[in-house]
DRENKOLLUM-273530 format. One record per residue (C-alpha): residue number from 1; chain; x, y, z. Coordinates in nm, 4 decimals, padded with zeros to 6 digits, m for minus. Each point is the difference from the previous one (the first is absolute). Example, Ala and Ser with C-alpha at 12.3 -4.5 7.8 and 13.67 -1.06 7.14 Angstrom:
% DRENKOLLUM-273530
(site 1 "A" (01.2300 m00.4500 00.7800))
(site 2 "A" (00.1370 00.3440 m00.0660))
//
This chain:
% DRENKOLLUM-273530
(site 1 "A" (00.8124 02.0814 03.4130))
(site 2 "A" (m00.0769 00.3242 00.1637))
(site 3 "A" (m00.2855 00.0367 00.2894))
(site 4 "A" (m00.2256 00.1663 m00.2351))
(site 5 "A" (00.0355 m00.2516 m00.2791))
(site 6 "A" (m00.1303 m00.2383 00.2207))
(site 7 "A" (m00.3837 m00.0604 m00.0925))
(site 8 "A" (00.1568 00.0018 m00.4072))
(site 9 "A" (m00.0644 m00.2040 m00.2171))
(site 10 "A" (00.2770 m00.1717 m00.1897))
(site 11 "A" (00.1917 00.2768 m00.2663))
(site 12 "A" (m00.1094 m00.2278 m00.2935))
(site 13 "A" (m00.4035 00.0556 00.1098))
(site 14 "A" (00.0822 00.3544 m00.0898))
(site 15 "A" (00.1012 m00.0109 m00.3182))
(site 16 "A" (m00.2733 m00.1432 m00.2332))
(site 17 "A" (00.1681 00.2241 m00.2718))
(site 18 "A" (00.2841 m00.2843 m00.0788))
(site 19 "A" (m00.3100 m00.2342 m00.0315))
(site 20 "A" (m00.1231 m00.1262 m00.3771))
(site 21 "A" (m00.2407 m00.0029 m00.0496))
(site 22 "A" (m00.0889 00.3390 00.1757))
(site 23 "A" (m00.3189 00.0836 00.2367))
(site 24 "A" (m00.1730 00.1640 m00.2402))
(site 25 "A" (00.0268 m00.1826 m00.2782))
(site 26 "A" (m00.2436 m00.0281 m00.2866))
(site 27 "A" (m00.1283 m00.3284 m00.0568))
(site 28 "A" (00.0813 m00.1348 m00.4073))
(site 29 "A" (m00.1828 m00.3267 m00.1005))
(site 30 "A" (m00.0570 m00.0372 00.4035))
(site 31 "A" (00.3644 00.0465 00.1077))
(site 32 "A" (00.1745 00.3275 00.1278))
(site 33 "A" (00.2409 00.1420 m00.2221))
(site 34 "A" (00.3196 00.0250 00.0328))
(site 35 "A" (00.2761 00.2413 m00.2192))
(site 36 "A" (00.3486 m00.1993 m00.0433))
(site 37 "A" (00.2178 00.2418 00.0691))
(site 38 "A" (00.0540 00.2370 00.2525))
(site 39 "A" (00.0284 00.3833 m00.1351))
(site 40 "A" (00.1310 00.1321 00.3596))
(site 41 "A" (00.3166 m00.2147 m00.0281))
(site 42 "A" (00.1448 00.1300 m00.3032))
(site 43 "A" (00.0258 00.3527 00.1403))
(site 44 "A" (00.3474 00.2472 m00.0276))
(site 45 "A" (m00.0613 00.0846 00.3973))
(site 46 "A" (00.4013 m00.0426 00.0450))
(site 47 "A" (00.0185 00.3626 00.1259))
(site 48 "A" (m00.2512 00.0223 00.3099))
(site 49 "A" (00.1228 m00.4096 00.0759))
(site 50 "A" (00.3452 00.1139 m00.0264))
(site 51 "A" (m00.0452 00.3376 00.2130))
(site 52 "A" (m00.2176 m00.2248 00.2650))
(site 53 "A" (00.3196 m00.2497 00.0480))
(site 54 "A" (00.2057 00.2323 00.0392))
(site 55 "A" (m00.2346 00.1470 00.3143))
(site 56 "A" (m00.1030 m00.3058 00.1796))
(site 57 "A" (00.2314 m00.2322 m00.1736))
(site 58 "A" (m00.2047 m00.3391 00.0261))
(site 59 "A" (m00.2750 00.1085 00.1749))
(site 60 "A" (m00.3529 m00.0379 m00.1574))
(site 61 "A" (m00.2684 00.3278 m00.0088))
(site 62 "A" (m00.3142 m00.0787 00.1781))
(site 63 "A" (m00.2934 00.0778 m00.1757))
(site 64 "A" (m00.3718 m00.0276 00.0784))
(site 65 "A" (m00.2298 00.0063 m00.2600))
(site 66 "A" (m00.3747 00.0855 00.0227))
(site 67 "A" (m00.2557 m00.0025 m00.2963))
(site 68 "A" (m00.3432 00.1350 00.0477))
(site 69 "A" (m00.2729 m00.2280 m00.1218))
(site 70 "A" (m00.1590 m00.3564 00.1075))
(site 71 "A" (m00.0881 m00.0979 m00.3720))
(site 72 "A" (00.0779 m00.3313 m00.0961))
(site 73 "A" (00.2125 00.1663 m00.3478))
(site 74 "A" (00.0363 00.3532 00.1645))
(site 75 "A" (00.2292 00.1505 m00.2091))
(site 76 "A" (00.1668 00.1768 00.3119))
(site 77 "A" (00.1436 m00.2852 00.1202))
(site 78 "A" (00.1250 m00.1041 m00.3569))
(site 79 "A" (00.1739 00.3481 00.0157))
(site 80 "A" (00.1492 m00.0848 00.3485))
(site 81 "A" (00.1027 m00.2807 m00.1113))
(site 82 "A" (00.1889 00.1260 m00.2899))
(site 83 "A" (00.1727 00.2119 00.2682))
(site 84 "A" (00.0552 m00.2328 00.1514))
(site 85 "A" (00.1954 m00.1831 m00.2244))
(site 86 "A" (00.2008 00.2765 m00.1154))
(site 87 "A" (00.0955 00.0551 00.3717))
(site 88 "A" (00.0381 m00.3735 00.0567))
(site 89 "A" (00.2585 00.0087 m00.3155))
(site 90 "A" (00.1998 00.3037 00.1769))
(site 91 "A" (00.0521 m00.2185 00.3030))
(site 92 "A" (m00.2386 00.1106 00.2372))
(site 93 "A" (m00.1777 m00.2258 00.2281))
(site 94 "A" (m00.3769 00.0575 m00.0735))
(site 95 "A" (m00.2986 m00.1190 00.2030))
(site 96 "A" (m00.3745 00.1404 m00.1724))
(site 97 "A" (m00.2750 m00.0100 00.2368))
(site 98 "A" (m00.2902 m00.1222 m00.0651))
(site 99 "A" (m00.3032 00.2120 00.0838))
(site 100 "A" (m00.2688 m00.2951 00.0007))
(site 101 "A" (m00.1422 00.0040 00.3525))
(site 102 "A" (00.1133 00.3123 00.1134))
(site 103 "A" (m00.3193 00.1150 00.2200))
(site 104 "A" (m00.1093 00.3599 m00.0568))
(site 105 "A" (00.2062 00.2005 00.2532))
(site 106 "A" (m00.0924 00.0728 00.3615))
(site 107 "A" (00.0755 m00.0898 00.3590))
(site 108 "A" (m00.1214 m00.3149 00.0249))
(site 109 "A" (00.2149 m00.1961 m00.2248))
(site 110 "A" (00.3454 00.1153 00.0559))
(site 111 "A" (00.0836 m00.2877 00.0849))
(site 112 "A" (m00.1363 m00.1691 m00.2408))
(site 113 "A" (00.2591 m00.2681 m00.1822))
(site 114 "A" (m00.0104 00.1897 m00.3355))
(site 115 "A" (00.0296 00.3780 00.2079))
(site 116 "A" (00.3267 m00.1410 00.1843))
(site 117 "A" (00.1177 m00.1644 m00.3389))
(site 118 "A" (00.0247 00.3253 m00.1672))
(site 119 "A" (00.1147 00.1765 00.2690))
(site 120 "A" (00.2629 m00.2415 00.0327))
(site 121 "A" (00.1107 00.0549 m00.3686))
(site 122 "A" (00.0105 00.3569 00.0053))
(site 123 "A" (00.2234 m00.0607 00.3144))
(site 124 "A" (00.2486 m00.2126 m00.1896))
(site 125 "A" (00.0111 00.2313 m00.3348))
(site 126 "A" (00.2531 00.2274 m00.0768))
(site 127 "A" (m00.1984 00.1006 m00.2964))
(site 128 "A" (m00.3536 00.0527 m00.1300))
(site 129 "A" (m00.1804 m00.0607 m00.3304))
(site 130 "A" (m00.3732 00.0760 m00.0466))
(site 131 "A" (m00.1969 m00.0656 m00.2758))
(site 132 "A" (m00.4108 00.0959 m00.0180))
(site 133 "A" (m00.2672 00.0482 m00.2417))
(site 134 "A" (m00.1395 00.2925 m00.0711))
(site 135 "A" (m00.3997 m00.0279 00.1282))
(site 136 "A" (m00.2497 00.3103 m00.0193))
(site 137 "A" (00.3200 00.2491 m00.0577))
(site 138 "A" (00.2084 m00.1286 00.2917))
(site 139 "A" (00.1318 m00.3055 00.1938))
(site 140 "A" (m00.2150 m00.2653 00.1020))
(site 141 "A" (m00.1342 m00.1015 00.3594))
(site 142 "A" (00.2389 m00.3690 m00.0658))
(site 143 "A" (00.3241 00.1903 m00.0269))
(site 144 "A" (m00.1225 00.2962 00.2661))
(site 145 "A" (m00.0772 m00.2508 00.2480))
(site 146 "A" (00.3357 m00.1647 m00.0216))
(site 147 "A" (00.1665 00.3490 00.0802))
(site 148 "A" (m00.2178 00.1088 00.2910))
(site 149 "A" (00.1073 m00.3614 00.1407))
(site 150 "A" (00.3420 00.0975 m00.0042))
(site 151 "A" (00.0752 00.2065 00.3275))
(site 152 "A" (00.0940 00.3855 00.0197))
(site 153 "A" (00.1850 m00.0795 00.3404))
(site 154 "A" (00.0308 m00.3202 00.1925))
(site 155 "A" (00.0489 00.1784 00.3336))
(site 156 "A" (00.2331 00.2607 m00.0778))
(site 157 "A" (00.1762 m00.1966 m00.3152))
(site 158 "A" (m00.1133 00.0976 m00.3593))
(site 159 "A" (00.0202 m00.3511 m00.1490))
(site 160 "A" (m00.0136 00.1428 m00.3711))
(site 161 "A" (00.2531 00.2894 00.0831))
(site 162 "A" (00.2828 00.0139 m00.2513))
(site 163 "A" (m00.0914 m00.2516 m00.2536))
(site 164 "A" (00.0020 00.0361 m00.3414))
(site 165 "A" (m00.3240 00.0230 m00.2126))
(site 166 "A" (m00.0722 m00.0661 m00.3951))
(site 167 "A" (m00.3627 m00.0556 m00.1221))
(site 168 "A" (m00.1464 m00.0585 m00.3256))
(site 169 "A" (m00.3957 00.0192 m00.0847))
(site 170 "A" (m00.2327 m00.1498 m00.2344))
(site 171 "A" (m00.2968 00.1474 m00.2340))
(site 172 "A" (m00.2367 m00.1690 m00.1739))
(site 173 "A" (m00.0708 00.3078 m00.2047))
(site 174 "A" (00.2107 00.2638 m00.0911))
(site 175 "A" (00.3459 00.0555 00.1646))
(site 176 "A" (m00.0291 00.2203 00.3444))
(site 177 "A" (00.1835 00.0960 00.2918))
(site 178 "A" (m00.2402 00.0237 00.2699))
(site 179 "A" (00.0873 m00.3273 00.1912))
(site 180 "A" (00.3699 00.0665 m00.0332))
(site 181 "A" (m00.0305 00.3271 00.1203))
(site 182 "A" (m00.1935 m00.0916 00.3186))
(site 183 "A" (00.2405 m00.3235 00.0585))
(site 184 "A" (00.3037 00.3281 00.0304))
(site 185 "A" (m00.1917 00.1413 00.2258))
(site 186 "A" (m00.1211 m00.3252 00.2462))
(site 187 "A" (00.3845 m00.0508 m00.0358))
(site 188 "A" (00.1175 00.3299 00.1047))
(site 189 "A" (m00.2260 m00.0556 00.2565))
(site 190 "A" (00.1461 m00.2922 00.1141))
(site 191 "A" (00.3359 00.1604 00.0478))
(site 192 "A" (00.1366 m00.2306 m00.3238))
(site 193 "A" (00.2349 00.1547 m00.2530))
(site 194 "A" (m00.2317 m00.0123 m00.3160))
(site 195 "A" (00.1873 m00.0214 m00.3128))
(site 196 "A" (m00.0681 00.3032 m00.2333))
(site 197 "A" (m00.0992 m00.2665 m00.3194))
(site 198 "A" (m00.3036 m00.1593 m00.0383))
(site 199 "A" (m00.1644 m00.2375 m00.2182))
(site 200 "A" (m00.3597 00.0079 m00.1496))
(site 201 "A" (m00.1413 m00.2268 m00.2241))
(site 202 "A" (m00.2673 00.0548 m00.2350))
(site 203 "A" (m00.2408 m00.2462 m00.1232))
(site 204 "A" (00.1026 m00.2594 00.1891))
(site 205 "A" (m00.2196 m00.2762 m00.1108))
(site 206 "A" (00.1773 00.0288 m00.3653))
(site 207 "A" (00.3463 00.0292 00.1682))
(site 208 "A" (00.0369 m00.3722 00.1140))
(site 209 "A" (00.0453 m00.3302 m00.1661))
(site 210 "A" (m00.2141 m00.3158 00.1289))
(site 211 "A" (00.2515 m00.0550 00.1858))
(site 212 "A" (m00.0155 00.2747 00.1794))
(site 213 "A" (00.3615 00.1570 m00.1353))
(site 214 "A" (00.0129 00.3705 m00.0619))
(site 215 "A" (00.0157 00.0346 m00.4392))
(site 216 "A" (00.2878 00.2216 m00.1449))
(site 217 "A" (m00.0345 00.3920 00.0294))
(site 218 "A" (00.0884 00.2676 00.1593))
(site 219 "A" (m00.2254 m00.0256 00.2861))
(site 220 "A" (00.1674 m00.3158 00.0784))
(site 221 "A" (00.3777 00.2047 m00.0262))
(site 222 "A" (m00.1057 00.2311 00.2537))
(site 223 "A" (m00.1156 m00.2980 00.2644))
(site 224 "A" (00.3689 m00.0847 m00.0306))
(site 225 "A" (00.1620 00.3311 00.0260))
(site 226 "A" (m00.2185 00.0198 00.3272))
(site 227 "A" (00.1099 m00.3199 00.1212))
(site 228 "A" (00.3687 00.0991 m00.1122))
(site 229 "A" (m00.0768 00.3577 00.2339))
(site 230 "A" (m00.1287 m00.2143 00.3132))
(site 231 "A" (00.3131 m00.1519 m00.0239))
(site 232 "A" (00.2524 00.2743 m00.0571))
(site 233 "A" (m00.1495 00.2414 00.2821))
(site 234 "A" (m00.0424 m00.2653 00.2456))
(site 235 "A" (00.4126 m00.0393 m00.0621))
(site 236 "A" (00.0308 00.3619 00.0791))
(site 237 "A" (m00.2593 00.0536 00.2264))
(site 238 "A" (00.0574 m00.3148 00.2781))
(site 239 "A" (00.3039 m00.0298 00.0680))
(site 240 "A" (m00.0383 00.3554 00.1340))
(site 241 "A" (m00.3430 m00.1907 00.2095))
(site 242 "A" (00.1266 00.1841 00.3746))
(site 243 "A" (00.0933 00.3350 m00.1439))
(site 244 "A" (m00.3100 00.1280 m00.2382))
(site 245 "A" (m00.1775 m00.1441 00.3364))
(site 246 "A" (00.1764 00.1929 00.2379))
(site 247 "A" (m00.2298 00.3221 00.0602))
(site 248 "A" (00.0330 00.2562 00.2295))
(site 249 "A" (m00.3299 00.0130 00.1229))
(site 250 "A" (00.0156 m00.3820 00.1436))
(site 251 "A" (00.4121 00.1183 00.1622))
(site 252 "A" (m00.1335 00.2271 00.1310))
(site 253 "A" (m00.3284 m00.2314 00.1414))
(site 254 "A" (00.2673 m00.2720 00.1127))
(site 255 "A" (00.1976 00.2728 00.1997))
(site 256 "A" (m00.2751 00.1106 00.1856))
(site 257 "A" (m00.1958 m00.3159 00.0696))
(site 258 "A" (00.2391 m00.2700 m00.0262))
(site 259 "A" (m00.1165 m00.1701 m00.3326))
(site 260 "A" (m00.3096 00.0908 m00.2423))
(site 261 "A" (m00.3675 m00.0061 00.1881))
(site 262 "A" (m00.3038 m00.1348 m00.2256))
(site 263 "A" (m00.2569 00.1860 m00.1298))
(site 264 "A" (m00.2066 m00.0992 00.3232))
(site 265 "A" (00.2510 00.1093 00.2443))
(site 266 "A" (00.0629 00.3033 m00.2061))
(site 267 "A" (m00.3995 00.0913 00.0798))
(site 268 "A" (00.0034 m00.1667 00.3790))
(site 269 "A" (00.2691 00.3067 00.0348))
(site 270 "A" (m00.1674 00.2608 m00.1466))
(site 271 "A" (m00.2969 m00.0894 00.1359))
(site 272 "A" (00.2186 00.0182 00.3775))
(site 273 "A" (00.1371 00.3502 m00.1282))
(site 274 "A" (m00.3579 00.1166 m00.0754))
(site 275 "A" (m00.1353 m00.0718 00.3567))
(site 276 "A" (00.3209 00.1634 00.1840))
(site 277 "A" (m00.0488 00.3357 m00.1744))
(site 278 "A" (m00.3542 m00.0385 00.1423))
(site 279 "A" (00.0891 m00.0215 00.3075))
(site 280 "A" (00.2333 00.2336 m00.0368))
(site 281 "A" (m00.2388 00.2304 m00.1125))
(site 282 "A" (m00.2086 m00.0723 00.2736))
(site 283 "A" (m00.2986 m00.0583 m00.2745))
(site 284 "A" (m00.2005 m00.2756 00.0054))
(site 285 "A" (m00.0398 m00.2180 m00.2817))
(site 286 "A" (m00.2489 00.1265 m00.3164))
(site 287 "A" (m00.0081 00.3355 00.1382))
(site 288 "A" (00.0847 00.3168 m00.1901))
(site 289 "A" (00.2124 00.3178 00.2232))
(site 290 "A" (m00.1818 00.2701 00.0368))
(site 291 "A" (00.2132 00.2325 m00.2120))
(site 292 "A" (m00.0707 m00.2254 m00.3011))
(site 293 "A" (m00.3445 m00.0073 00.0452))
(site 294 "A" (m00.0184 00.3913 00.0347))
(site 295 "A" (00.1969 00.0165 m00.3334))
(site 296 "A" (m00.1826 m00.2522 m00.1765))
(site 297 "A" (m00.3371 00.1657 00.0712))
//
């Protein structure tokens, strides 16, 4: 077990998606439901398995998953977890977070034991999948917060850098992209290769079974041809991890300071570089030259 898998829980506490009856599950003459057969494992995904083998031979895709509600049948996590499964049956190793406790971000609680759990996931994935509701035309604060826990930089390291990123949303109404579209753009953000499908479900609350399964339609084809694209790109895109992150800016950074500075150091030194071309200048701090104030007035 790696350093940073060290405060993890055990892989099968992760995966509540091979579980039956489901989280989630409707409750029929007082006991949860439960569909007897698995759709996910009767999938043609021979292609993107075959392609991945040949890649990493027996090695297993990481994947995080994060779904953005608390409810007790939030039909986000029924959607992770039916991309979950789909990834699961692909033969990635998949570990879904639960959000449940999760304080609101801010400075206090970082480390808090749910903040360094996620962190600590994110660390181990290779891959991303992100699945959210859509709430008052956008994401909600449950799968925001999640994201803002995840670091931009950990010193000078970019812990999300160069992972892969799918996402799917869900609607209650009417089928819209809002949500999708911000999750590209939190993931470009983040320095992750975001995949260019997407997956948005409409009406979710008609979509499911009891159990909490994902019914027949084409909504339900395009989770798994976004699942199927996770996998495929991450193929391409990772085994290729040191050379889409080798950028000339951060050569060039390592050449002239020895290794890349943090965003604190980078200020500390401008900060320095500020106060030498004062004195320089021979000007003391907060005053204006002369010849600017002549011009200026």
């Amino acid at each position: 077990m790696s350093s940073n898998e060290t405060h993890l829980q055990p892989t099968a506490f992760y995966q509540p998606f091979l579980l039956s009856p489901v989280p989630g599950a409707e409750l029929l003459g007082g006991v949860p439901a439960v569909d007897q057969s698995d759709w996910t494992s009767q999938l043609d995904l021979d292609t993107a398995i075959d392609f991945s083998k040949q890649v990493w031979g027996d090695h297993a895709l990481k994947v995080m998953v994060l779904y953005g509600s608390l409810r007790e049948r939030s039909y986000s996590r029924l959607m992770a977890y039916e991309a979950a499964r789909i990834l699961h049956h692909m033969g990635c190793e998949v570990r879904v977070f639960d959000p449940s406790g999760l304080p609101v971000k801010d400075e206090a609680n970082v480390n808090h034991p749910k903040v360094q759990e996620l962190r600590q996931l994110s660390n181990w994935s290779e891959a991303q999948f992100w699945s959210c509701p859509e709430q008052h035309g956008n994401i909600t604060a449950v799968m925001k917060n999640q994201i803002d826990w995840i670091p931009l930089s950990t010193g000078s390291v970019r812990p999300t850098q160069g992972r892969t990123l799918a996402f799917a949303q869900v609607n209650g109404g009417s089928q819209s992209f809002n949500t999708v579209n911000t999750l590209r753009i939190l993931g470009r953000w983040m320095r992750m290769f975001v995949i260019p499908n997407q997956s948005s479900l409409p009406l979710a609350w008609k979509s499911f079974t009891p159990a909490g399964r994902l019914m027949p339609s084409a909504n339900r084809d395009r989770l798994v041809d976004v699942c199927e694209e996770l996998v495929k790109f991450s193929a391409i895109v990772l085994p290729h991890f040191d050379l889409f992150n080798d950028r000339f800016s951060e050569r060039q950074e390592k050449q002239l300071k020895g290794r890349l500075l943090t965003q604190a150091e980078k200020e500390k030194e401008k900060e320095k570089e500020k106060e030498k071309e004062k004195e320089t200048n021979g000007q003391p701090a907060g005053d204006i030259p002369s010849s600017t104030a002549s011009v200026s007035s």
